[in-house]
C-alpha positions as CSV (number, residue, x, y, z in Angstrom):
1,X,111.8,96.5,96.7
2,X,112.2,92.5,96.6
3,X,110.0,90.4,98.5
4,X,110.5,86.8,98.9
5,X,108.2,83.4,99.0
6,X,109.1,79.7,98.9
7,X,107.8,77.2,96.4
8,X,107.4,73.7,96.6
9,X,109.2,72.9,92.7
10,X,106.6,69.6,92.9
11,X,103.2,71.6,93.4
12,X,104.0,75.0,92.6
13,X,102.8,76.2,95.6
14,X,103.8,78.5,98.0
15,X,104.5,78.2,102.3
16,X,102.2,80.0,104.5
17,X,105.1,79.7,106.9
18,X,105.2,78.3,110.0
19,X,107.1,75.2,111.4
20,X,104.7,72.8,109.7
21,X,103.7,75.2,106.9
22,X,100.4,74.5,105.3
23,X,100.8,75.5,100.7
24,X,98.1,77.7,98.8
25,X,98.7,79.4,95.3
26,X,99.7,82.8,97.3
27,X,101.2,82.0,99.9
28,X,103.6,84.0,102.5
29,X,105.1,86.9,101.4
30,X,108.5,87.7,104.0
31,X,109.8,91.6,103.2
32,X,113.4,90.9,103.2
33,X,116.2,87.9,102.5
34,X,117.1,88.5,106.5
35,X,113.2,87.3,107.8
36,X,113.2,84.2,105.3
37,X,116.7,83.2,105.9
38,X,115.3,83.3,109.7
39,X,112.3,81.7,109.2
40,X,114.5,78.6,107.8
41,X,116.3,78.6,110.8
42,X,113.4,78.2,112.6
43,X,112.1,75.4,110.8
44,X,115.3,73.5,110.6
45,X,115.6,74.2,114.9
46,X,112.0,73.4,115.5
47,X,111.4,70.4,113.1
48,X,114.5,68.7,113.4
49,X,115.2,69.6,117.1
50,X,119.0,71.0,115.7
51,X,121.5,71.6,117.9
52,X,122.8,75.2,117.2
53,X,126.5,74.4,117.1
54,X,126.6,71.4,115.6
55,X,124.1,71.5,112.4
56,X,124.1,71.0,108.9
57,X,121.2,72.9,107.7
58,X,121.4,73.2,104.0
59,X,120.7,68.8,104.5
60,X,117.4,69.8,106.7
61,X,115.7,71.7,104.0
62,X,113.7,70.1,101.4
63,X,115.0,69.9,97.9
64,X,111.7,70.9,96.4
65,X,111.8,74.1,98.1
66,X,112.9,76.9,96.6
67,X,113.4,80.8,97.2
68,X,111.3,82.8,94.6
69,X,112.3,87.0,94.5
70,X,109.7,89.2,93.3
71,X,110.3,92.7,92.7
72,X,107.7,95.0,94.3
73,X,107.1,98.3,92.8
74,X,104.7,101.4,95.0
75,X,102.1,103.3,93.3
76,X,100.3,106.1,95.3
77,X,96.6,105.5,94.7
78,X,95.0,107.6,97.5
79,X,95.0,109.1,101.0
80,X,92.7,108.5,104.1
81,X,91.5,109.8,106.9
82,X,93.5,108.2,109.6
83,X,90.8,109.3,112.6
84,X,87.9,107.9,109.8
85,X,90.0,104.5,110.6
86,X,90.1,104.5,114.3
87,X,86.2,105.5,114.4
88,X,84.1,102.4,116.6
């Protein structure tokens, strides 16, 4: 499974996401290439107030950001009880 993050090239940190995204050494990790692509979007729209039909996003983003892909692998360590997890 890949998993994404983006990375300020300059710090080497990673976005917590967000339209005004704070940066920590983890970071935000979005599940697929479709929910960062959108989350983009979404800054370019709320940040720079961009008109849908009349944009030129890849000038919006910031050149020290970049995409990382990770590759995320499952391992089975263990079941629980899922009515120990509801218990108040």
């Amino acid at each position: 499974m890949k998993v994404y993050k983006i990375r300020d090239k300059n710090t080497g940190l990673f976005s917590m996401g967000g339209t005004q995204p704070d940066w920590n050494k983890e970071g935000k990790t979005w599940m697929s290439i479709g929910h960062i692509k959108n989350h983009l979007h979404q800054f370019i729209y709320t940040i720079y107030n961009a008109n849908w039909t009349n944009r030129r996003e890849e000038n919006r983003i910031p050149t020290e950001w970049e995409v990382v892909q990770y590759e995320r692998t499952e391992t089975e360590t263990g079941g629980l009880d899922a009515k120990s997890l509801i218990k108040v």
